[in-house]
C-alpha positions as a Markdown table, in Angstrom:
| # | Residue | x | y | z |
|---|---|---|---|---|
| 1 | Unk | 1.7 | -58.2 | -169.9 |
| 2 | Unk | -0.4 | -60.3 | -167.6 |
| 3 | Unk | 1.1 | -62.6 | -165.4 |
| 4 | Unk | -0.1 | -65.5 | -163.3 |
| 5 | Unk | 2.2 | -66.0 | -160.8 |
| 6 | Unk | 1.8 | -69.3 | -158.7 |
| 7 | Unk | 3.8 | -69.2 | -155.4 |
| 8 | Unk | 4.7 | -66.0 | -155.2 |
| 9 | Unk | 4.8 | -66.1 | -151.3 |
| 10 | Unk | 8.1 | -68.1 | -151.6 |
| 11 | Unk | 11.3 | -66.9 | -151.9 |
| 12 | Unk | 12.2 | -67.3 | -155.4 |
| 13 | Unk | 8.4 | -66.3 | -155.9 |
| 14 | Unk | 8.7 | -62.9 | -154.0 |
| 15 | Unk | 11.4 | -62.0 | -156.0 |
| 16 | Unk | 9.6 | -62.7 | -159.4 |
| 17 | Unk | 6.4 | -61.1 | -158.0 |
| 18 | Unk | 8.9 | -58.0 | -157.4 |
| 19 | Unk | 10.9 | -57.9 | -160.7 |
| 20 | Unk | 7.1 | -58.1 | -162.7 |
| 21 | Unk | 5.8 | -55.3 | -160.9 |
| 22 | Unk | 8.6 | -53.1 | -161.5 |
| 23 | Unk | 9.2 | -53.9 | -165.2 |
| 24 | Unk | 5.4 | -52.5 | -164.9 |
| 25 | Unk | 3.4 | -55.8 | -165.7 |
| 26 | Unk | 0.0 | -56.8 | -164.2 |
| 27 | Unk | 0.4 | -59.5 | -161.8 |
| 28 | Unk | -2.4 | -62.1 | -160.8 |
| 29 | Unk | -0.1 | -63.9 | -157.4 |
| 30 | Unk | -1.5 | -67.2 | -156.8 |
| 31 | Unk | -0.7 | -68.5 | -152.8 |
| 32 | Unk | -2.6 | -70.6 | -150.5 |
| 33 | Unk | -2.2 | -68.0 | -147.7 |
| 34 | Unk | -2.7 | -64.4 | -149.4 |
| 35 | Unk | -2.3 | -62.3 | -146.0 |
| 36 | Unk | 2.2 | -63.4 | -146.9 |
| 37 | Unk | 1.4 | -61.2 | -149.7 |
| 38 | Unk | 2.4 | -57.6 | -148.4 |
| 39 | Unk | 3.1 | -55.3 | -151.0 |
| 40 | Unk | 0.2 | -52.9 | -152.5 |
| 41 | Unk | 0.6 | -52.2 | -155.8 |
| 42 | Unk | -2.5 | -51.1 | -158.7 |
| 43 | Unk | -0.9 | -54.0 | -160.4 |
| 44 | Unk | -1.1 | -57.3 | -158.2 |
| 45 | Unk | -4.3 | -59.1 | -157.7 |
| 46 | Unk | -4.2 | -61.8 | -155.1 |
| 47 | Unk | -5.4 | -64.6 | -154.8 |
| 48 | Unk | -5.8 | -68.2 | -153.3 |
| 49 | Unk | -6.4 | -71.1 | -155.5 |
| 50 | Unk | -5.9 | -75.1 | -155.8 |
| 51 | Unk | -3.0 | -76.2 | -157.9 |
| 52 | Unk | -3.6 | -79.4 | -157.5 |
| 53 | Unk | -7.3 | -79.0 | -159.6 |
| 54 | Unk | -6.6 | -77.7 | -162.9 |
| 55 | Unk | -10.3 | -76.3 | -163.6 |
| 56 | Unk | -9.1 | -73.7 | -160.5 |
| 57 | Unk | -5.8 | -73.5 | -162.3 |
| 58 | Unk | -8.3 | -72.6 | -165.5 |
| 59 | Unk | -10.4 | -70.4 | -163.8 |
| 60 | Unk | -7.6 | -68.0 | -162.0 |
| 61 | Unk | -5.0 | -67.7 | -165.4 |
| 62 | Unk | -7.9 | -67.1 | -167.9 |
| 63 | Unk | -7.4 | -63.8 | -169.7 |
| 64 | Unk | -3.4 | -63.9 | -169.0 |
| 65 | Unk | -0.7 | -63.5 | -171.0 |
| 66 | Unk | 1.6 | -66.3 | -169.4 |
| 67 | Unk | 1.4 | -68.2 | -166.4 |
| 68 | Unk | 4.9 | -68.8 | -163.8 |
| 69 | Unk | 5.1 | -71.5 | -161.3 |
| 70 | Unk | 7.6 | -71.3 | -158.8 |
| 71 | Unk | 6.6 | -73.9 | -156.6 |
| 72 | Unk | 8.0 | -76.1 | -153.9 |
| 73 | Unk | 5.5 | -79.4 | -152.0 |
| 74 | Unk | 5.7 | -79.4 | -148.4 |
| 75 | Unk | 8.7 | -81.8 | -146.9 |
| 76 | Unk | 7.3 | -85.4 | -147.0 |
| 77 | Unk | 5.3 | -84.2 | -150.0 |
| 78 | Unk | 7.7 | -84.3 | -152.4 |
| 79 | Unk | 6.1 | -86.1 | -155.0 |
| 80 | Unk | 3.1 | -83.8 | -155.3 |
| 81 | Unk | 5.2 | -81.9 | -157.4 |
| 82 | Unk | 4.7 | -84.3 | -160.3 |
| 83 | Unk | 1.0 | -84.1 | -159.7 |
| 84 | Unk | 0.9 | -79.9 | -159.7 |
| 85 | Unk | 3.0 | -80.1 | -163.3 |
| 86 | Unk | 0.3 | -81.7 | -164.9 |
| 87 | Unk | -2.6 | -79.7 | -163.2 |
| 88 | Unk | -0.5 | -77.0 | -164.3 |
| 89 | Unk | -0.5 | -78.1 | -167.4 |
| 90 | Unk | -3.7 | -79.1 | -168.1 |
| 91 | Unk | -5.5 | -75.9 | -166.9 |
| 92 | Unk | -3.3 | -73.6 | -168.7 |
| 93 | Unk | -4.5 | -75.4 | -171.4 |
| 94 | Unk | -8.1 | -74.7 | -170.5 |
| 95 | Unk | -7.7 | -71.4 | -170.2 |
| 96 | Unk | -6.4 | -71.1 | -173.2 |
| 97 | Unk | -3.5 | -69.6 | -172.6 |
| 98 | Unk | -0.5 | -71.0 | -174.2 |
| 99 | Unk | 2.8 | -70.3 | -172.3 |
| 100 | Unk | 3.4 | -72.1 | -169.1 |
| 101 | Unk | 7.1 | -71.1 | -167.1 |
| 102 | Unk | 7.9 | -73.8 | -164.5 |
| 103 | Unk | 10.6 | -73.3 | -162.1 |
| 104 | Unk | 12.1 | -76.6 | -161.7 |
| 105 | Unk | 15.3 | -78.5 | -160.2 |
| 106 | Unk | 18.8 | -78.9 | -161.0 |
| 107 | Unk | 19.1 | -82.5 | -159.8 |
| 108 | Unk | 19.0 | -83.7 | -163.5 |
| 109 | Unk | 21.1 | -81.2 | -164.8 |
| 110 | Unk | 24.6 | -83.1 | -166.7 |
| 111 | Unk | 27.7 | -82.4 | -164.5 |
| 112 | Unk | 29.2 | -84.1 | -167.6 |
| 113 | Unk | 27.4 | -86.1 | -170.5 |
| 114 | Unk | 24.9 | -88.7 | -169.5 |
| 115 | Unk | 25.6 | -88.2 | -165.5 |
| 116 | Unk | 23.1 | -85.7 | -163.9 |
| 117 | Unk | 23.9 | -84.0 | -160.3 |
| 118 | Unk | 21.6 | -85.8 | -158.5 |
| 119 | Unk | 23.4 | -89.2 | -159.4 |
| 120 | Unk | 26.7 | -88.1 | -157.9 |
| 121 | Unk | 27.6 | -90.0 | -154.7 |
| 122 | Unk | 27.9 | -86.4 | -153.0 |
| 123 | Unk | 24.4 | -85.1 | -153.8 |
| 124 | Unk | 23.3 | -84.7 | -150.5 |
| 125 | Unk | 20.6 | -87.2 | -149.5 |
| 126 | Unk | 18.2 | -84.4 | -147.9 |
| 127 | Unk | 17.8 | -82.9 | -151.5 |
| 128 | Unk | 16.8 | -86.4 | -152.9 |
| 129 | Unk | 13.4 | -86.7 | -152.7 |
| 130 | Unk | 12.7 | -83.1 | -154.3 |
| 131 | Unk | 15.5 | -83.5 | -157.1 |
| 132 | Unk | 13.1 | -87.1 | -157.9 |
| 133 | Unk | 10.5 | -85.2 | -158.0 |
| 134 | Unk | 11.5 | -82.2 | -160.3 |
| 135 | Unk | 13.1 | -84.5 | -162.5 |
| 136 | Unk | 9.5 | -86.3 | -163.1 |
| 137 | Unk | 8.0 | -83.6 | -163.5 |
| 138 | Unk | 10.5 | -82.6 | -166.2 |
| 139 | Unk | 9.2 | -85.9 | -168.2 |
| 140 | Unk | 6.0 | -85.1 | -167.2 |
| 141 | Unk | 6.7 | -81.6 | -169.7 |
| 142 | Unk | 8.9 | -83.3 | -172.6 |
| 143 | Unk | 5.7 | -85.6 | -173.0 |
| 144 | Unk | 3.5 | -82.4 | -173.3 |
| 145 | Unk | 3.4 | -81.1 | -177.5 |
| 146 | Unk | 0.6 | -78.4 | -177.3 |
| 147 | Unk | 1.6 | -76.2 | -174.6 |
| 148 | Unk | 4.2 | -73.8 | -175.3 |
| 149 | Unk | 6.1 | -74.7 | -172.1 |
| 150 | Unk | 9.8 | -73.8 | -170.6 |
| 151 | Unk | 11.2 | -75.5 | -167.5 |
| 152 | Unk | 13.6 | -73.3 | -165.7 |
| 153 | Unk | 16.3 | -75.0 | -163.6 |
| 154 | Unk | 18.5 | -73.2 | -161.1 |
| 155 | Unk | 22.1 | -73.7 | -160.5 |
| 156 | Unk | 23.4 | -76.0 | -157.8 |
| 157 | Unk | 23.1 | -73.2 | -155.0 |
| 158 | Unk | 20.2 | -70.4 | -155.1 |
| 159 | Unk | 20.3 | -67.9 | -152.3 |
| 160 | Unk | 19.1 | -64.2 | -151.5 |
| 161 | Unk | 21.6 | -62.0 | -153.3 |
| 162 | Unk | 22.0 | -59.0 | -155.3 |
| 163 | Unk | 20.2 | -58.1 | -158.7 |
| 164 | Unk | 23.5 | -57.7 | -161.1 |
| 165 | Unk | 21.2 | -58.3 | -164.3 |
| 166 | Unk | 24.4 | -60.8 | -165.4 |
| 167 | Unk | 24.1 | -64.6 | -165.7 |
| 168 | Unk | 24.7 | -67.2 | -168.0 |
| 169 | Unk | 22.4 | -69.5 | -170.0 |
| 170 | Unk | 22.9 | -73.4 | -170.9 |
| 171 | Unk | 19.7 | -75.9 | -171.7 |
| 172 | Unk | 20.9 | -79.3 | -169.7 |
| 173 | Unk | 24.7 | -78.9 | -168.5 |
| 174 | Unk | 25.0 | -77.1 | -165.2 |
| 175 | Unk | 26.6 | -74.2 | -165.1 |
| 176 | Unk | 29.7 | -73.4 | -163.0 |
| 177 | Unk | 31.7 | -70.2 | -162.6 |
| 178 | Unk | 35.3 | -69.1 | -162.9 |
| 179 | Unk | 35.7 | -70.5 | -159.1 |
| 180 | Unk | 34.4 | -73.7 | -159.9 |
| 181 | Unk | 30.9 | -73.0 | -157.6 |
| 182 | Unk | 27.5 | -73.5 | -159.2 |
| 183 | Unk | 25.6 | -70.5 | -157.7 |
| 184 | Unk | 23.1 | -67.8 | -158.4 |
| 185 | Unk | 20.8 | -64.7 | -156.1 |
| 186 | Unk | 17.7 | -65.6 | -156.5 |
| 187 | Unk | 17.3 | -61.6 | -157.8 |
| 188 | Unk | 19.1 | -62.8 | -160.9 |
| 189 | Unk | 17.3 | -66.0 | -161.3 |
| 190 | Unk | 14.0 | -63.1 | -161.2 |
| 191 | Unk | 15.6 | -61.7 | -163.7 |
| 192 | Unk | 16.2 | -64.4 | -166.2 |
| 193 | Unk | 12.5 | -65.7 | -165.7 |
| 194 | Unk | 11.0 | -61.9 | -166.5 |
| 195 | Unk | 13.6 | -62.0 | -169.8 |
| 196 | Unk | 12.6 | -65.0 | -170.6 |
| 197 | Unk | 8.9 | -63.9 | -170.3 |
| 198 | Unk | 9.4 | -60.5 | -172.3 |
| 199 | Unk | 11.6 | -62.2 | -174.9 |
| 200 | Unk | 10.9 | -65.8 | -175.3 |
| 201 | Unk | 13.7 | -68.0 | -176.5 |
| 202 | Unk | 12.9 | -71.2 | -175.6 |
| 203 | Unk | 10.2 | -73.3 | -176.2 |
| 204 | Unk | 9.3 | -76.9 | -175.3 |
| 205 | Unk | 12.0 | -77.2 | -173.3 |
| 206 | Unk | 14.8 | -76.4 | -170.7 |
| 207 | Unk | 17.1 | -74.1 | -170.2 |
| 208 | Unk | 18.9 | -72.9 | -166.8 |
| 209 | Unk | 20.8 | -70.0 | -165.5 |
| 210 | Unk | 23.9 | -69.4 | -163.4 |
| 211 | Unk | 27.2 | -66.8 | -163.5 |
């Protein structure tokens, strides 16, 4: 398959970028710096693009099979992220291509029904803006009924690791394991994008991963 993969400079992104390549796919990695991309592969083109202006979003996924976002604003630039969805969005859907994979948050995740994470009184107040952010962005994709769309959310905690291959799968509730911790490697969280990509399951909506 051909992927368009935006952010793949960032951690989470690296680790996609690495699980494509060696499940054999082409790779088009879209970053704003392309000398953080190091590895040399036949099947990685590079290149730097505008996220925020969707006819450059059109332009560099055209002729893709799917496009991946796994992107994060800069701090004080939270809210940007809303505006990158819908760019996102909107020049998928001028190139034509029909199957858009966000990486989003887990602030609006349900730690029980109708109370999301990011409304505890523990959430921790330096995560706040971002969690805001992801979860408007979310809104920004249940309003969206053309694109075939998925927004991914990650666990609680999401941190270099090992590749196991295992995890779990749950659409809004977040996911804890047998220890009670909401946790996943980001090489697993690779993982469960690339399946996701090969074998679709969802459509028009979330889903998220943890063990």
């Amino acid at each position: 398959m051909r992927i368009a993969l935006f952010g793949a400079s960032g951690r989470i992104g690296q680790r996609i970028l690495r699980e494509a390549l060696d499940r054999n796919h082409y790779v088009i990695a879209i970053v704003r710096d392309p000398k953080k991309i190091t590895i040399s592969n036949p099947k990685l083109t590079v290149i730097s693009a505008d996220i925020r202006d969707p006819n450059q979003v059109a332009k560099v996924v055209r002729g893709t099979d799917v496009v991946v976002a796994s992107i994060r604003p800069d701090t004080g630039h939270e809210s940007d992220l809303v505006i990158m969805a819908k760019s996102l969005i909107e020049g998928t859907k001028l190139a034509k291509v029909n199957r858009l994979i966000f990486v989003g948050g887990a602030g609006s995740l349900e730690v029980e029904p109708g109370k999301r994470l990011m409304d505890m009184p523990n959430f921790p107040t330096e995560w706040r803006a971002i969690a805001q952010a992801a979860a408007e962005a979310l809104e920004v994709f249940k309003k969206e009924k053309e694109l075939d769309w998925v927004y991914v959310s990650p666990p609680m905690f999401i941190e270099p690791g090992v590749r196991t291959g295992k995890y779990r799968i749950d659409t809004d509730k977040l996911i804890f394991d047998s220890q009670g911790r909401s946790y996943i490697s980001m090489e697993d969280f690779a993982v469960a994008i690339l399946y996701e990509i090969e074998k679709p399951r969802f459509h028009r909506q979330r889903f998220t991963v943890g063990y």
